[in-house]
TIVO-2410 file (N, C-alpha, C; in nm, 3 decimals):
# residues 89
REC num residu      c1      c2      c3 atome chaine
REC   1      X   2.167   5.717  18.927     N      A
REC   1      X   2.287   5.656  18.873    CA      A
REC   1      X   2.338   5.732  18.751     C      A
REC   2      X   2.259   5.755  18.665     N      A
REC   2      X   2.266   5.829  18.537    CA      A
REC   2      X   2.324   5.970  18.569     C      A
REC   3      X   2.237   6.028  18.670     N      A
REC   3      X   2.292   6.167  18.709    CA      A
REC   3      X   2.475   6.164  18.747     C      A
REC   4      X   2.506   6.123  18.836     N      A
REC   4      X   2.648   6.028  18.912    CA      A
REC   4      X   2.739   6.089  18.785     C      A
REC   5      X   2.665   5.981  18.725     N      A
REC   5      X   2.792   5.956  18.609    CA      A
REC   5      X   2.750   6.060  18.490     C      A
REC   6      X   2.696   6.139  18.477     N      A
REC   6      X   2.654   6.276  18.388    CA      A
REC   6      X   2.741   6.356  18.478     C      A
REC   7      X   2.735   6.404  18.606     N      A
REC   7      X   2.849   6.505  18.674    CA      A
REC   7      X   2.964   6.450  18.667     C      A
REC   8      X   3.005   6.317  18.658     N      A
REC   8      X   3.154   6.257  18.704    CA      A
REC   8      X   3.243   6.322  18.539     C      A
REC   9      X   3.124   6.284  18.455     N      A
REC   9      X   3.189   6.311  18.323    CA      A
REC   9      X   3.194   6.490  18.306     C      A
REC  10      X   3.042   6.570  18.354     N      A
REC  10      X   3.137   6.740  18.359    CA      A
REC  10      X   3.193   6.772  18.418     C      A
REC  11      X   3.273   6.701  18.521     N      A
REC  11      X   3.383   6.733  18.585    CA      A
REC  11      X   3.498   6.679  18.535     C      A
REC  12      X   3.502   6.571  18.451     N      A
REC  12      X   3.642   6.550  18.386    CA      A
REC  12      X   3.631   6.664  18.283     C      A
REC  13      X   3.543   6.663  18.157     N      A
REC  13      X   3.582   6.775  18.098    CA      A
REC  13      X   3.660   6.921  18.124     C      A
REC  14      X   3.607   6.976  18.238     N      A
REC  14      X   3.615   7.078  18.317    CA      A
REC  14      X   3.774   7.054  18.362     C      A
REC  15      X   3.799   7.011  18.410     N      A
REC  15      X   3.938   6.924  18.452    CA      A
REC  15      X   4.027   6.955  18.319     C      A
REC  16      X   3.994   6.892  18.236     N      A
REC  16      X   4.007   6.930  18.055    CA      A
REC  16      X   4.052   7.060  18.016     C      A
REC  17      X   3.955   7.109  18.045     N      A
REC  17      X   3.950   7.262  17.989    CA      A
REC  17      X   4.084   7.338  18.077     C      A
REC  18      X   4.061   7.353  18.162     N      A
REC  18      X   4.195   7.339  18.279    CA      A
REC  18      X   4.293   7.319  18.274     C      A
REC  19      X   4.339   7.220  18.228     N      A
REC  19      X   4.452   7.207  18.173    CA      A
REC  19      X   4.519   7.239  18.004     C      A
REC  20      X   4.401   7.247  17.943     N      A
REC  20      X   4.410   7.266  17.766    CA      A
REC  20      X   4.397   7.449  17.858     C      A
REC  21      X   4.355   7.509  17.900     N      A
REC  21      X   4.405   7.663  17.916    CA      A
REC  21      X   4.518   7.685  17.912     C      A
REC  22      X   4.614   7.608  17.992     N      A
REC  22      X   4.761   7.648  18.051    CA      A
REC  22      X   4.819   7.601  17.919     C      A
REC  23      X   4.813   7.514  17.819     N      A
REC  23      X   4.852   7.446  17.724    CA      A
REC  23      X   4.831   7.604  17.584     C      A
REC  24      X   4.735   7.660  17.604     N      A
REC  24      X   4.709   7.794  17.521    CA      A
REC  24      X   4.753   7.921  17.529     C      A
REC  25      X   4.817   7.905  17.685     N      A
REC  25      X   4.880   8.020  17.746    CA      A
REC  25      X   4.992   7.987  17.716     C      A
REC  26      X   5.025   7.929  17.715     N      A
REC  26      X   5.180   7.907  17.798    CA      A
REC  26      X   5.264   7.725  17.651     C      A
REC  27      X   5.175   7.724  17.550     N      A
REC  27      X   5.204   7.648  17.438    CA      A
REC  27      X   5.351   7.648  17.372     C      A
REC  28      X   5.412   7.543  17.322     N      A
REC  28      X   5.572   7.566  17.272    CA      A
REC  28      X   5.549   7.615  17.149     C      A
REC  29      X   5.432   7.613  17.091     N      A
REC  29      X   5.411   7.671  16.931    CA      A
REC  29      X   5.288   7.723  16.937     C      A
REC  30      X   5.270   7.812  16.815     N      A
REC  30      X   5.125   7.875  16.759    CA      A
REC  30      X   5.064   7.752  16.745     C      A
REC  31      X   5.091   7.661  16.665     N      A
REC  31      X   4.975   7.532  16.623    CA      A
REC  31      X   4.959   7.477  16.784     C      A
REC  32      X   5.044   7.418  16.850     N      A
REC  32      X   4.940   7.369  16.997    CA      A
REC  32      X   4.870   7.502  17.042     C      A
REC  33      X   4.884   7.624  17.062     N      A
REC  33      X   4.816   7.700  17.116    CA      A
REC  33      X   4.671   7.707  17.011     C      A
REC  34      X   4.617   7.664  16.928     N      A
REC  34      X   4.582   7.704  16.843    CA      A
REC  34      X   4.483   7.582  16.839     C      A
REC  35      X   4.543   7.443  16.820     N      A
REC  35      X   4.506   7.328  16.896    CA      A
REC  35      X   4.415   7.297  17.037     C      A
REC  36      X   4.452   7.364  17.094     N      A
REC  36      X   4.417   7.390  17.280    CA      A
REC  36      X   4.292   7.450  17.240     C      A
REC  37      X   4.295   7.575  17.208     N      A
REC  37      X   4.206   7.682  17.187    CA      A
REC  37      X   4.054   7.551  17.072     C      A
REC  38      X   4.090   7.512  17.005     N      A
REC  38      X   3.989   7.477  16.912    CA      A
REC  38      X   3.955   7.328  16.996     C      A
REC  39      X   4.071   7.267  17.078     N      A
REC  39      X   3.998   7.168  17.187    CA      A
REC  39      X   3.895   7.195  17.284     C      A
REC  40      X   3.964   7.307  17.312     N      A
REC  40      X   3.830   7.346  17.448    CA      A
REC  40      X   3.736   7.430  17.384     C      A
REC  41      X   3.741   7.473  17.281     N      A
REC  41      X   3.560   7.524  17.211    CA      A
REC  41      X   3.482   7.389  17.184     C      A
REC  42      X   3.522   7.304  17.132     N      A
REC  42      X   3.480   7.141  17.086    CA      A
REC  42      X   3.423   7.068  17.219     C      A
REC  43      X   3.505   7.083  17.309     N      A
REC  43      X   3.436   7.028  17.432    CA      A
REC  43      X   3.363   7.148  17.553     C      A
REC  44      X   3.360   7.241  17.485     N      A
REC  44      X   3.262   7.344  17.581    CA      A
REC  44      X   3.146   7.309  17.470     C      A
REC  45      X   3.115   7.279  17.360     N      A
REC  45      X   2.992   7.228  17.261    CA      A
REC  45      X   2.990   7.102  17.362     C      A
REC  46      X   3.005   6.991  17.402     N      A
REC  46      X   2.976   6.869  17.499    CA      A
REC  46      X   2.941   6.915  17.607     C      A
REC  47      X   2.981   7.001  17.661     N      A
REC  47      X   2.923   7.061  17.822    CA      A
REC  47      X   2.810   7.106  17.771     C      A
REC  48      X   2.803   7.162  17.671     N      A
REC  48      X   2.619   7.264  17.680    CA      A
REC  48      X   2.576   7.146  17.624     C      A
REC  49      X   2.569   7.038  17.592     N      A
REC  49      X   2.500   6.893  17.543    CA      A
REC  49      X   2.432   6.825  17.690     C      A
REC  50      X   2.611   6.821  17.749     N      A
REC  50      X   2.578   6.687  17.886    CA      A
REC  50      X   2.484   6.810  18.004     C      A
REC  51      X   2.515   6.936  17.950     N      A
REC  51      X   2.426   7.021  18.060    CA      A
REC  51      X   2.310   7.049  18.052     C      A
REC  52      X   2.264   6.997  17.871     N      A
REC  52      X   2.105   7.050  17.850    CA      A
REC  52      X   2.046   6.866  17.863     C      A
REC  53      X   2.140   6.748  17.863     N      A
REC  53      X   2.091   6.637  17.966    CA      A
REC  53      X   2.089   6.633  18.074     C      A
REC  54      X   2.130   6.726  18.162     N      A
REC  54      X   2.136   6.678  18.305    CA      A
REC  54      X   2.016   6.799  18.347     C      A
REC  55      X   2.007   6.919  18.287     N      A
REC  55      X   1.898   6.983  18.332    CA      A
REC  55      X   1.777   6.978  18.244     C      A
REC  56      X   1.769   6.866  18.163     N      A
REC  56      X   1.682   6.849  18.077    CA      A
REC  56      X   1.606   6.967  18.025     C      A
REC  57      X   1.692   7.020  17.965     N      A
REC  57      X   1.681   7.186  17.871    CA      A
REC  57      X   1.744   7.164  17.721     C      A
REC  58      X   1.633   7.141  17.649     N      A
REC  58      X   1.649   7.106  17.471    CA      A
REC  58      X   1.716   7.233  17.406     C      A
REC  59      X   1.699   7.373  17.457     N      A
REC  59      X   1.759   7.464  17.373    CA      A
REC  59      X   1.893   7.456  17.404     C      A
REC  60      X   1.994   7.409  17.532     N      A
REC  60      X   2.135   7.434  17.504    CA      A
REC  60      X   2.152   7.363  17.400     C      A
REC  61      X   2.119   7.260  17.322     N      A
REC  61      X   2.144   7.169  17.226    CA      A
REC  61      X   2.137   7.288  17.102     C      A
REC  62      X   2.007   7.327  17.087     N      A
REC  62      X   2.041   7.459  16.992    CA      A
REC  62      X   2.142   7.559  17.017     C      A
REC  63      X   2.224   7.583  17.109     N      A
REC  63      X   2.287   7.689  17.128    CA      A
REC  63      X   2.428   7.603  17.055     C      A
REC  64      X   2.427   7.466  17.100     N      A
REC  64      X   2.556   7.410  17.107    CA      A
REC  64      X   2.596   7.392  16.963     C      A
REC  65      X   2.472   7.388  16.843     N      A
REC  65      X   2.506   7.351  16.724    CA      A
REC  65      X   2.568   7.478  16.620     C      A
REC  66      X   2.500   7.573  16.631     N      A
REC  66      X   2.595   7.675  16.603    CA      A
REC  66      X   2.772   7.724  16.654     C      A
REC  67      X   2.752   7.660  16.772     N      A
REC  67      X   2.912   7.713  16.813    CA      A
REC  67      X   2.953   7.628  16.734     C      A
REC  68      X   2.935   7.487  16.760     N      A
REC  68      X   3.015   7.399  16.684    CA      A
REC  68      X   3.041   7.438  16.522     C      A
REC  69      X   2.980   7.488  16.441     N      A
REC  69      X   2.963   7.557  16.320    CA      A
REC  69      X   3.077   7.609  16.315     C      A
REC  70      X   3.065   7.755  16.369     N      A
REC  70      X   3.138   7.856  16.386    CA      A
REC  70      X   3.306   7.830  16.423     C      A
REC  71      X   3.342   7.686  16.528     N      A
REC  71      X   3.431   7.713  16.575    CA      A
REC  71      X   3.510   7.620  16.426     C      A
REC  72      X   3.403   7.492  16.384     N      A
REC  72      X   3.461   7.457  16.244    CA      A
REC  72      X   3.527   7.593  16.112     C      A
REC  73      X   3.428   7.701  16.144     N      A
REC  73      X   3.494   7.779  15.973    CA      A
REC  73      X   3.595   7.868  16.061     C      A
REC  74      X   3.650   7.873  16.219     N      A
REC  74      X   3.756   7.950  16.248    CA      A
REC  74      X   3.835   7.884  16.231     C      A
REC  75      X   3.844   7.721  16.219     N      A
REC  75      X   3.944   7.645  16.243    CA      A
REC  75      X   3.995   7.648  16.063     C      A
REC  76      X   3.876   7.662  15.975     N      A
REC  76      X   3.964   7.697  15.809    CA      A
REC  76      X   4.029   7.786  15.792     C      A
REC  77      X   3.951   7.936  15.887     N      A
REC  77      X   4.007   8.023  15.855    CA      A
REC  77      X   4.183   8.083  15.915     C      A
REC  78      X   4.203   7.990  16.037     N      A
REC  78      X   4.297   8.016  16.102    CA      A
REC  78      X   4.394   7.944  16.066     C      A
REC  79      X   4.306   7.807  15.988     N      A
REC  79      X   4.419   7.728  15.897    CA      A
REC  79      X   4.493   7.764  15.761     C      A
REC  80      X   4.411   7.831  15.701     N      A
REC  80      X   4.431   7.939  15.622    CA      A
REC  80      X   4.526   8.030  15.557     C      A
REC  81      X   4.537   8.138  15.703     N      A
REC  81      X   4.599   8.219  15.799    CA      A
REC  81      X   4.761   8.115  15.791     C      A
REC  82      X   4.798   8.030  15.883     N      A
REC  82      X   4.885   7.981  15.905    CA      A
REC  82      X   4.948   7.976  15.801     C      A
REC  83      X   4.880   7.885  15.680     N      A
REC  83      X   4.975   7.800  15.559    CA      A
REC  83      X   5.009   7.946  15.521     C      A
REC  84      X   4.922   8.068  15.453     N      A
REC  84      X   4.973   8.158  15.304    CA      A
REC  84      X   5.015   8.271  15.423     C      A
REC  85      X   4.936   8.261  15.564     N      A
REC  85      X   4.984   8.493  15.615    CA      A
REC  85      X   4.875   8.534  15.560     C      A
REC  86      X   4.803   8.466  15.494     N      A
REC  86      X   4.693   8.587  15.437    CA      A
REC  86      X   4.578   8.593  15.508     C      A
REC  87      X   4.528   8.716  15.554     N      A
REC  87      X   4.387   8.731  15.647    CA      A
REC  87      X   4.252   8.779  15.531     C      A
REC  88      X   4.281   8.780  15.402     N      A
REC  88      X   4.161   8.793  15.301    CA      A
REC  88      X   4.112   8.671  15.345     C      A
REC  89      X   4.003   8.706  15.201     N      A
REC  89      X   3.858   8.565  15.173    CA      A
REC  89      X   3.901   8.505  15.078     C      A
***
C-alpha cells in the first residue's frame, strides 16, 4: 500500500518537473524562468528523499542535503544578480 502511494506521488512530481521545464524554457520573464528552475531543483531534493524511501537507500538522503544547500546560496546569489547586475561577492 505504502509502495502504491510512494510511486503515485514520484510520478506526480515527475509530471511537475515536466511541466515547470516548459515554464523555464519558454517563461514570460527572467524571474518565472528563474522560479521554475529553483522549483524543480527543490523537488528533484524530494525525489532523491521519496527514492532513498522506496529503495530503502539512506545515502540518497545524504546526497539530497547538500543539493538542497547549494540550490538555497544560488537562489541569494541569483537574487543578488537580479536586484544590483552585479556578479561580485
Amino acid at each position: 500500500m505504502i509502495t502504491e502511494i510512494m510511486l503515485i506521488t514520484i510520478a506526480a512530481y515527475l509530471i511537475s518537473i515536466t511541466l515547470l521545464t516548459w515554464i523555464a524554457l519558454k517563461g514570460p520573464t527572467i524571474g518565472d524562468q528563474v522560479l521554475a528552475i529553483d522549483t524543480i531543483t527543490y523537488i528533484t531534493v524530494v525525489l532523491f528523499v521519496l527514492f532513498s524511501m522506496y529503495l530503502k537507500e539512506p545515502l540518497l538522503v545524504v546526497a539530497a542535503i547538500p543539493l538542497a544547500l547549494w540550490v538555497y546560496a544560488l537562489d541569494i546569489y541569483v537574487a543578488k544578480y537580479l536586484e544590483r547586475g552585479d556578479m561580485g561577492a
